[in-house]
N, C-alpha and C positions, 0 to 999 in steps of 0.2 A: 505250445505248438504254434509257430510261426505261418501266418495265412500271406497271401499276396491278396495286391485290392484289388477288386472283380471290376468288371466294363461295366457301368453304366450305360453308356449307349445301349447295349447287349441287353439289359432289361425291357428298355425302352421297347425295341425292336421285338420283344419276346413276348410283352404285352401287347402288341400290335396283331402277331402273327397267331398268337394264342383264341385273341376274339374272332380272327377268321376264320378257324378251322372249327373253334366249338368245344368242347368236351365231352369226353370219354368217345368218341365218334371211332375209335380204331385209327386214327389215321396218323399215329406214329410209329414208328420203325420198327418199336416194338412186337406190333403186330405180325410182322413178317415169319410166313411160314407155321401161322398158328404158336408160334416163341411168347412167350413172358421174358422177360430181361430184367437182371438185377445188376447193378453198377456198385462194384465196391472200390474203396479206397488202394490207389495204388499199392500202398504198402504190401508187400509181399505176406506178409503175416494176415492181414485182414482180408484180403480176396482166397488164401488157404484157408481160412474161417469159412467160408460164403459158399466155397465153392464145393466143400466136403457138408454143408447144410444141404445145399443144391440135389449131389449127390443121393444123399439118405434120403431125403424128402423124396423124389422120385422116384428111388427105389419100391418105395409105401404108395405112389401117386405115378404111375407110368405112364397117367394118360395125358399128365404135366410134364412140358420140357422148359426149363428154365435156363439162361445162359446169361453165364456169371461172367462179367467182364472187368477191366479194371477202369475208372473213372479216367477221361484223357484229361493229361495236364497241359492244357495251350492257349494262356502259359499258365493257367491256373487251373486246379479243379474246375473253381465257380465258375469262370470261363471257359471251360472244357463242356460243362452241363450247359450251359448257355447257350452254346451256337449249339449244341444238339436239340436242347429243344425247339430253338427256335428254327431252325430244317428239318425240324419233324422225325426226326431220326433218334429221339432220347429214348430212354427206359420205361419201364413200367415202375420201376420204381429202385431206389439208390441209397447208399448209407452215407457218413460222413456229413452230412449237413448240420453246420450248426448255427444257432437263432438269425443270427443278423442275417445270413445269405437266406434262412429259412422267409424270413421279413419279405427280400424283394419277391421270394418266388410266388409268393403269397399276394404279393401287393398286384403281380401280376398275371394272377389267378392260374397258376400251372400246376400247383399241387392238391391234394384233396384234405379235408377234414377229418382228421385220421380217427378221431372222437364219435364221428358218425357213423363208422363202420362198425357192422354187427362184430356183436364180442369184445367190443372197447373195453370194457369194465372185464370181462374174463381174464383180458392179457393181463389188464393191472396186477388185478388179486392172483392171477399164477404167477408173476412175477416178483410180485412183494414192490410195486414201485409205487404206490397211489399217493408216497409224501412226494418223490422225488418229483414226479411228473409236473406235480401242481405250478410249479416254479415254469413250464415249459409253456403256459397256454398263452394265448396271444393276446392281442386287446380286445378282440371281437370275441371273446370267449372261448374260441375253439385251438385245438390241438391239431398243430399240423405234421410234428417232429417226434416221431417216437423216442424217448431219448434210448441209446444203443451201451456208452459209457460216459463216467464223467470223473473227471480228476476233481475233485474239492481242492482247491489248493492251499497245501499249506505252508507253517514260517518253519522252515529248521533253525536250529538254535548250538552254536560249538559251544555244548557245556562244558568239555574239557577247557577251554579258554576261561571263559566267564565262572566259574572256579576259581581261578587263581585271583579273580580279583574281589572274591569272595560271592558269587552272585551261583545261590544251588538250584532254583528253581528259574525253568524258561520264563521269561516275562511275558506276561497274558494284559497288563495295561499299560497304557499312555506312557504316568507316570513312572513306573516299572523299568520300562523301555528307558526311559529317559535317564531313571537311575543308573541304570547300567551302563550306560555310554558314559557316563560321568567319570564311574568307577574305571571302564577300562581305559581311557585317557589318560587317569590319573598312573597307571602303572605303564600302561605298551599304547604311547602318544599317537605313534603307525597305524592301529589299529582303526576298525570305525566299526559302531555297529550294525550299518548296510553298503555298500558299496555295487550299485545301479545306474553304469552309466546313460542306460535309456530313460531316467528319470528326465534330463534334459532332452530329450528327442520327441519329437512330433508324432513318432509311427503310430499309426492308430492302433493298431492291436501289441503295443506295448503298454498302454493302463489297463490291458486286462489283468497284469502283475504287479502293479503298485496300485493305481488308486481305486480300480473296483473290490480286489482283495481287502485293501484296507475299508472301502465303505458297503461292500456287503455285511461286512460286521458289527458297523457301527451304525448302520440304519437297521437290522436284523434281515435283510434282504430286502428293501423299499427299492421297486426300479425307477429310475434318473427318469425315464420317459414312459408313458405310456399311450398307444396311439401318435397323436401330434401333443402333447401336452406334457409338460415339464412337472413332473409329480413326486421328485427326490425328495427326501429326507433333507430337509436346507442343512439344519441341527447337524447333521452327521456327515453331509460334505464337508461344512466349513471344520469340522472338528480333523477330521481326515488330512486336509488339506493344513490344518493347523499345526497338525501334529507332524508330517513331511518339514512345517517349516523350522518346528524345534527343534528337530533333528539335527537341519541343516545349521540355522544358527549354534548349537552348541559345538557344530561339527563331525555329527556321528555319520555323516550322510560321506561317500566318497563318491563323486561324478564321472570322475575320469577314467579311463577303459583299462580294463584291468583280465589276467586270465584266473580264472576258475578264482574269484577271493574269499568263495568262502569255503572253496573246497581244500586251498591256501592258510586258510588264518588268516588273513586280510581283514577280512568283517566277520561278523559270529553272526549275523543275522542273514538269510533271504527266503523270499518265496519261491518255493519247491515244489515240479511237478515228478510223477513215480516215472517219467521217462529218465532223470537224473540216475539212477541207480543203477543202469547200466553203465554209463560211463565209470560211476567209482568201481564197480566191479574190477575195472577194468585198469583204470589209474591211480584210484584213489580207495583201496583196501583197505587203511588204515580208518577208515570213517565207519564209523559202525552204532548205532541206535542202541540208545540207554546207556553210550560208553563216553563214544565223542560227541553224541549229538542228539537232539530230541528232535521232534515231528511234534507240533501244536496247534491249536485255528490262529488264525491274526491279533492283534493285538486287539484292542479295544479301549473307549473315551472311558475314564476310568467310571464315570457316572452310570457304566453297567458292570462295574466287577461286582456286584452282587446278584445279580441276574442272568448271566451267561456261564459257560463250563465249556470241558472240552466236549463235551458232546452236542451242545446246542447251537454254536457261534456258526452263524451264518459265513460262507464264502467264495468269493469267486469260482466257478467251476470248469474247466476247459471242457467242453461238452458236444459231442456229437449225436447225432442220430440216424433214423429212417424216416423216408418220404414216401408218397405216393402219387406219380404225374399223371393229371385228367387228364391227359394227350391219350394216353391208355384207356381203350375199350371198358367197360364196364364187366364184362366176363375178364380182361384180365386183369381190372385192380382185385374185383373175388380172388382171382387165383392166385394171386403175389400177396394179397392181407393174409390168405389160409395160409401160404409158406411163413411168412412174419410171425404170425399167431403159434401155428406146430414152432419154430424156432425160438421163439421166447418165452416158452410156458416150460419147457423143461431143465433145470439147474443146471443138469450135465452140461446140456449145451454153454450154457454162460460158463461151466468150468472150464471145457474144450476154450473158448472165446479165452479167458484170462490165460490162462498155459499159452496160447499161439501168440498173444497181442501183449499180454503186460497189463493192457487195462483196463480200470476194474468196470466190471456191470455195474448198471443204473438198476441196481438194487436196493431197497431198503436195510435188505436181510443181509448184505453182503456180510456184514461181520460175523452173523449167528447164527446162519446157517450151517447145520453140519457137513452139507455139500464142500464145501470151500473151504472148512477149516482147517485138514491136513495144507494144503495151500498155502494159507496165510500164517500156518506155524511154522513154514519154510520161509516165508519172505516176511517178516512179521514187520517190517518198515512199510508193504504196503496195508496192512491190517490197519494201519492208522487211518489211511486214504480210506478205508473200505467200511471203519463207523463213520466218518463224517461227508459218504453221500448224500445224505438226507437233506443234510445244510447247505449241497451246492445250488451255485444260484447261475444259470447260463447266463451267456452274453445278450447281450439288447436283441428284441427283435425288429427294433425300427431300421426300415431298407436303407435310410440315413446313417447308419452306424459307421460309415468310416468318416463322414465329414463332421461326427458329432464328437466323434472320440480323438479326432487330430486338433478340431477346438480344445478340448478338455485340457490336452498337451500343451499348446500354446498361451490357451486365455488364462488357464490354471494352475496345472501342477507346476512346468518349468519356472514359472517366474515366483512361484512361493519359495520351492527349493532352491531358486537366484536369489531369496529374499529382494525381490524386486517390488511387488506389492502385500498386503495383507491378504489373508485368506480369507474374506468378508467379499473385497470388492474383487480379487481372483474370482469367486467363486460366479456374482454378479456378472463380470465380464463374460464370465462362458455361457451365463443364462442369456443374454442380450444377443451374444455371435452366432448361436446358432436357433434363435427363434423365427429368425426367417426360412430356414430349413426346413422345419416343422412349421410352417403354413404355406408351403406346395403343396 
């Protein structure tokens, strides 16, 4: 899922106006007319989620009115929330947030401690999330982001291709990987085993699908940063970044822009989120799980194929959540945590959520529940996505995250996959580019 980069500025100014007014004081917009307000995700599917919650909760709660709106895009979500909070006119609390944007709102004190609120521990345990969450807390300890869902992201694999050149199981290491690019060169030269032409591009939320997928794996989830401090896995960068450059030295890597290649034949390898599956529905019928294609975790340095499985392997997660704005009254963040709490403690709900949206709850249980099973034995592609939420790992929460992660792009991955420098001093260079960043 494709984010736009947020104002700066706009935090700046949000932490200004936020220590003026104070907290939980009522004096956001929210308050108007005695309203609680909850801001959901444009998406059509995700605000008929919110708003049929809304509904029934009040129907149980009449003395609550809650007013479900959709997040304004101008020109961003995160800049949509931004100038509301900062004129005072934002929510009581909104979904869609995920870590990095979670970071500034945080850094500029507008969100609450969602860990402090009575019943933190209930939601967990009704919800079955107490591994998933862990991965969510901040540096300072606390929990700001309930998480809502999250994609684990995983590699599909065209085993009908990789077949023919005698290759029957998905490749789960390094080596693996490597073999098989070899093999398929050796028959169909055209061929590559990834084909990513945002490998060479700077976008910052484009190594959320190549190099954090590949080093949530390979560190078992270690984040890059923590606080202002650089606390990666060295080991499993450089391995990551190593392994990107083998690729491209043997040639398995294809840069150049290409449409659908692997839903094509082009490459038999990519990282796959469950919003892909619509489209085949739609274009590409012929791809079908256990037939053409498999669903697996990332690869991995092969120095942990005896330690990892498909159910362990840590990896990237596209992940959002809920917030709660101290700009909001102290009676109404009680009254928006108890709609939060009633909406996440019961399964039904999270079934209603996957039927309207596609994706999956930030559940543990998601697989083994028998809530969701008739579910997931009609879509059994996402059944994959839905054991290994456990393993997902969100995005950074440092408010730095687009300037750290367009380094990553330029000081790293691109010029490994240019074979331009070694993976040792790539990986250096992006440690050096953005240390100054992290001691503001």
């Amino acid at each position: 899922m494709k984010l736009k980069q947020t104002l700066a500025p706009m935090i700046i100014l949000l932490g200004m106006l936020i220590s003026l007014t104070g907290c939980g004081n009522g004096s956001s917009g929210s308050s108007n007319n005695g309203q609680i307000s909850f801001w959901a995700a444009s998406n059509p599917p995700q605000l008929a989620f919110w708003t049929q919650m809304a509904k029934e909760y009040t129907a149980k709660h009449p003395d609550v009115k809650i007013n479900v709106k959709p997040i304004p895009e101008s020109p961003s979500s995160e800049a949509g929330l931004q100038a509301a909070l900062a004129g005072g006119t934002g929510p009581t609390a909104s979904e869609n947030i995920f870590t990095g944007f979670g970071g500034q709102l945080q850094k500029s004190q507008a969100i609450v401690p969602l860990d402090q609120m009575p019943g933190w521990n209930d939601v967990l345990k009704a919800r079955h999330m107490e591994t998933t969450v862990q991965s969510w807390k901040f540096s300072d300890g606390h929990t700001y982001i309930l998480p809502m869902y999250s994609n684990a992201m995983l590699f599909g694999w065209r085993m009908d291709i990789l077949k023919q050149v005698g290759i029957t199981k998905a490749p789960r290491t390094y080596s693996e990987v490597l073999a098989a690019g070899k093999a398929l060169k050796a028959k169909f030269p055209n061929k590559f085993i990834w084909a990513r032409d945002a490998l060479v591009k700077d976008t910052w939320y484009e190594r959320w699908f190549d190099f954090f997928t590949l080093y949530d794996a390979a560190s078992n989830g270690k984040s890059v940063i923590t606080g202002n401090k650089i606390t990666a896995d060295d080991q499993a960068a450089v391995s990551t970044l190593g392994f990107l450059n083998d690729m491209a030295k043997q040639k398995s890597l294809m840069t150049q822009t290409a449409t659908d290649p692997f839903e094509t034949g082009l490459a038999v390898a990519d990282v796959i989120g469950p919003w892909r599956f619509s489209v085949w529905d739609q274009k590409y019928q012929n791809l079908k799980l256990h037939d053409s294609y498999e669903l697996v975790p990332p690869p991995v340095p092969d120095s942990m194929a005896s330690s990892v499985n498909d159910t362990n392997t840590k990896t990237f997660a596209d992940a959002k959540g809920i917030v709660i704005y101290k700009q909001a009254s102290a009676d109404q963040q009680a009254k928006i945590w108890d709609f939060v709490k009633w909406t996440l403690s019961d399964p039904n709900h999270d079934l209603t959520w996957i039927q309207q949206t596609g994706l999956p709850a930030a559940r543990d249980d998601l697989n083994t529940n028998p809530t969701f099973k008739p579910y997931l034995d009609k879509n059994p592609q996402l059944a994959q996505y839905a054991k290994n939420i456990p393993n997902g790992v969100p995005p950074l929460t440092i408010p730095s995250y687009t300037d750290i992660q367009v380094a990553l792009g330029t000081n790293a991955v691109i010029p490994v996959v240019q074979d331009k420098t070694t993976p040792d001093k790539a990986w250096q260079d992006w440690k050096s580019a953005i240390q100054p960043s992290l001691n503001k």
